[in-house]
C-alpha positions in Angstrom: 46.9 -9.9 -30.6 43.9 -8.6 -28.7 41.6 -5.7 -29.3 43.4 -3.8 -26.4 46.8 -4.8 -27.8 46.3 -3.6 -31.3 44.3 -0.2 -29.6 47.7 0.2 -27.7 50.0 -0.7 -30.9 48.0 2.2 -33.0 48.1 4.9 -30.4 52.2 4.3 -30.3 52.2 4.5 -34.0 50.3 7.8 -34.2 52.5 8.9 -31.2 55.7 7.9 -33.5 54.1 9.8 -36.9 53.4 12.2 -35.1 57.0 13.5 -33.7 58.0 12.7 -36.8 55.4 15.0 -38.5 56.3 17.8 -35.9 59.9 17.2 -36.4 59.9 17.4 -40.3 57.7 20.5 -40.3 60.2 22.5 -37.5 63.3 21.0 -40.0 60.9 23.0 -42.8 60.4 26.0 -41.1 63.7 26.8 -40.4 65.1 26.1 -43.7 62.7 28.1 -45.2 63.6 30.9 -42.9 67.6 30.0 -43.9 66.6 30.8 -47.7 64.6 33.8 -47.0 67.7 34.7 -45.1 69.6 33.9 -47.7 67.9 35.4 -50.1 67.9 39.0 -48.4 71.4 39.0 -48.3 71.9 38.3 -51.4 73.8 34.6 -50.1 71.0 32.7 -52.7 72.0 30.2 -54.6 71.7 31.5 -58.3 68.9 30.0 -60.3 70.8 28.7 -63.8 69.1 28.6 -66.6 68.2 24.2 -67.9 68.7 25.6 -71.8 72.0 27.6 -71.6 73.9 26.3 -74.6 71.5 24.0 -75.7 71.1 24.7 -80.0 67.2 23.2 -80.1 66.4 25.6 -77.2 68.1 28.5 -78.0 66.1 28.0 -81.8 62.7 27.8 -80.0 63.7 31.0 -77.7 64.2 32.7 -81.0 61.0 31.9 -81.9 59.3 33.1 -79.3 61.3 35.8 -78.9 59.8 37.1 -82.5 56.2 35.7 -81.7 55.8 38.1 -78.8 57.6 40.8 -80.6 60.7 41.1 -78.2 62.3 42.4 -81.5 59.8 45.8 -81.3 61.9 47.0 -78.2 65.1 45.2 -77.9 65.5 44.5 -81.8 65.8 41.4 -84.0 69.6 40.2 -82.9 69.2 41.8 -79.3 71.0 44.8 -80.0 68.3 47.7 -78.7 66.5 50.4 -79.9 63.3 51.4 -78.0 63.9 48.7 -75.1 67.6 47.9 -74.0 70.4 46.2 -75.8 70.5 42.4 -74.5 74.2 41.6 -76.2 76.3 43.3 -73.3 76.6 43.2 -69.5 75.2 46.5 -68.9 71.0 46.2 -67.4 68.8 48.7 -66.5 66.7 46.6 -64.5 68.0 43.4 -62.2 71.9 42.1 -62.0 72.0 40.5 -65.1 71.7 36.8 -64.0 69.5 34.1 -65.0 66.8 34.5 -62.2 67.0 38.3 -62.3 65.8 37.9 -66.3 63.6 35.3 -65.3 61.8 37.9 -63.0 61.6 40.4 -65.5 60.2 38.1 -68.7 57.6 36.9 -66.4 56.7 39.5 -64.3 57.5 42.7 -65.8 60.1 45.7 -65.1 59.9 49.3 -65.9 58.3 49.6 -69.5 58.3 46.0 -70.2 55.5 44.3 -69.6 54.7 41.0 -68.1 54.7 37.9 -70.4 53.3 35.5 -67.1 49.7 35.1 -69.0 51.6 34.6 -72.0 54.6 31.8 -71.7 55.5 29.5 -69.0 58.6 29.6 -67.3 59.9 27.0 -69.6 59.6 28.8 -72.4 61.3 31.9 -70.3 64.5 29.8 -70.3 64.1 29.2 -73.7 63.9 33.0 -74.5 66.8 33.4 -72.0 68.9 30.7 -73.5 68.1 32.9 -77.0 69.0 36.3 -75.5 72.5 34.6 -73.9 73.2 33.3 -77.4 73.4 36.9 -78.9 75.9 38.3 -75.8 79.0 39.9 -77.2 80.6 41.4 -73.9 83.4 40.2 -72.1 83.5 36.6 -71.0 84.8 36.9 -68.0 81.6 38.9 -66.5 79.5 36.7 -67.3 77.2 35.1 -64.5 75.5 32.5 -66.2 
């Protein structure tokens, strides 16, 4: 193949990436704009939590759930005192679902602080998981 050939070969192929770069990144764009969408009005897909159910988890939730004293405001089996109780379906912040708590463990509602310097969101599940273990509402509200 000559010099030309191969200079007219590699301009096609950048043509080709190139569409197909522009084409990915439109595809992107709008279903990013679908889950914003989504997400507005209140259509989102519900973030579950990896560690619902799961016994080691729900042990190493409880242990972080005492090492950054949860138990000063919510109480050592989740029941409440100065903070909220965290057994039934009633919340005074968020709807109650996995993402919602997410949201508030990391970033923070009302008079709880924000843990986000202090645990990953890994360890948010696990504190999650912990907090779901202790629910004694009704079953049939629950949305997790």
């Amino acid at each position: 193949m000559s010099q030309k050939e191969q200079k007219i070969r590699r301009c096609h192929l950048i043509t080709h990436y190139s569409s197909l770069i522009t084409v990915w990144a439109v595809a992107l764009s709008l279903l990013s704009g679908l889950s914003v969408h989504a997400q507005e009005n209140g259509n989102a897909p519900q973030k579950l939590n990896p560690y619902t159910g799961n016994a080691q988890a729900i042990a190493e939730g409880q242990e972080l759930y005492k090492q950054l004293n949860c138990y000063g405001c919510h109480g050592m089996r989740g029941g409440g005192g100065m903070g909220p109780n965290l057994t039934d379906e009633t919340w005074q912040t968020g709807d109650g679902s996995d993402a919602s708590l997410l949201a508030q463990i990391r970033e923070g509602r009302g008079k709880m602080p924000s843990f986000k310097d202090a645990i990953d969101d890994d360890q948010a599940w696990k504190i999650i998981a912990f907090v779901r273990s202790l629910y004694k509402g009704d079953p049939e509200t629950v949305k997790w």
